[in-house]
C-alpha positions as CSV (number, residue, x, y, z in Angstrom):
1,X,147.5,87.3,25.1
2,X,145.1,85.9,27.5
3,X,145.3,85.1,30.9
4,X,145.1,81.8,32.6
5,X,144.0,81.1,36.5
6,X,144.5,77.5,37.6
7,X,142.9,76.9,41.4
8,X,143.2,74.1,43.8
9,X,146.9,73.3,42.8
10,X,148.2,71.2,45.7
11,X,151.3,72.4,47.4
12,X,153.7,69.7,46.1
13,X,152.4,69.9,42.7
14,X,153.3,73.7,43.4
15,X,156.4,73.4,45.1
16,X,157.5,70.9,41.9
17,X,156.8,73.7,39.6
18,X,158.6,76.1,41.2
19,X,161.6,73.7,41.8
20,X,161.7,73.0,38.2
21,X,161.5,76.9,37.3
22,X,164.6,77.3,39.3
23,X,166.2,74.6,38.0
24,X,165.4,76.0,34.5
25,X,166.7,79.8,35.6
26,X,162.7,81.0,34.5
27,X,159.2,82.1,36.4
28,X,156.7,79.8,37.7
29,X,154.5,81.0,34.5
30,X,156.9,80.7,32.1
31,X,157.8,76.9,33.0
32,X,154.3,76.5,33.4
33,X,153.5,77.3,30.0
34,X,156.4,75.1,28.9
35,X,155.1,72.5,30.7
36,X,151.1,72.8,28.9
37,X,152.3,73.3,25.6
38,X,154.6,70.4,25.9
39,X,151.8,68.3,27.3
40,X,149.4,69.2,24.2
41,X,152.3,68.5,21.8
42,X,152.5,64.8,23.3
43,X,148.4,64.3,23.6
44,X,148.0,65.7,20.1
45,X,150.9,63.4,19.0
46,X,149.4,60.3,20.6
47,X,145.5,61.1,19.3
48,X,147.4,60.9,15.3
49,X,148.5,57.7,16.6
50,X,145.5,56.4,17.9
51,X,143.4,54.9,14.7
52,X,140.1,56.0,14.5
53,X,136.7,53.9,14.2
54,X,134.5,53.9,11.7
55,X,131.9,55.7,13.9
56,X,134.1,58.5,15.0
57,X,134.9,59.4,11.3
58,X,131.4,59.5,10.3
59,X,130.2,60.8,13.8
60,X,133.1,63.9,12.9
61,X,131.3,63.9,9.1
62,X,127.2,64.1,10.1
63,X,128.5,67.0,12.7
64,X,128.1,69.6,10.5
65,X,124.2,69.1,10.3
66,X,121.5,67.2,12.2
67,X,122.5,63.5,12.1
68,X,118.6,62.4,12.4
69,X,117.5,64.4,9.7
70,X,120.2,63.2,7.6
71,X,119.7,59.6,8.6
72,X,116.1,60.1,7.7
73,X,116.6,61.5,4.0
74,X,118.9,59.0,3.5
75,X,116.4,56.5,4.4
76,X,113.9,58.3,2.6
77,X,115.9,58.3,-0.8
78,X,117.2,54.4,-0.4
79,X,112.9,53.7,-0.2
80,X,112.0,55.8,-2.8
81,X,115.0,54.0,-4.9
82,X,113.5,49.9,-3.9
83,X,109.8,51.4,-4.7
84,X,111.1,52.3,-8.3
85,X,112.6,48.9,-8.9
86,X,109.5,47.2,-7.8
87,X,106.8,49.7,-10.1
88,X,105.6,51.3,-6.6
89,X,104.5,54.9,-6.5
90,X,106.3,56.6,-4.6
91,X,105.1,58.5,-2.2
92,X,106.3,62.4,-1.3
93,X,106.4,63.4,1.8
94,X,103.8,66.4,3.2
């Protein structure tokens, strides 16, 4: 397991946690770490909630690879596919 330093804590958030570990019968730590994975249980609960746009859904997709690049043989292949209807050459890129 890993460790975990958390600076500048002001005193009443301090004093808080340490009532609420006493209240509890644990450590600071150990209600601290109560307290965290609590919190990312509710945040992570509330981000499922949260519907998602179209752009952060394909944003998430294009990730993976260079989203430019992609854009670009995308737009490459939708030319290529108009120049064929039309009796164009197409032309390759160099």
């Amino acid at each position: 397991m890993g460790d975990l330093l958390l600076r500048n804590i002001p005193d009443a958030m301090k004093r808080e946690l340490s009532d609420a570990a006493a209240r509890a019968g644990v450590s600071m730590s150990d209600k601290a770490k109560d307290l965290l994975r609590r919190g990312l249980q509710a945040e992570e609960a509330l981000s499922k909630d949260q519907p998602r746009s179209a752009w952060q859904s394909l944003r998430d997709i294009l990730a993976a690879g260079d989203p430019d690049e992609e854009f670009a043989e995308i737009m490459r292949e939708i030319e290529a596919d108009r120049k064929k209807d039309f009796g164009r050459p197409i032309e390759t890129p160099e």
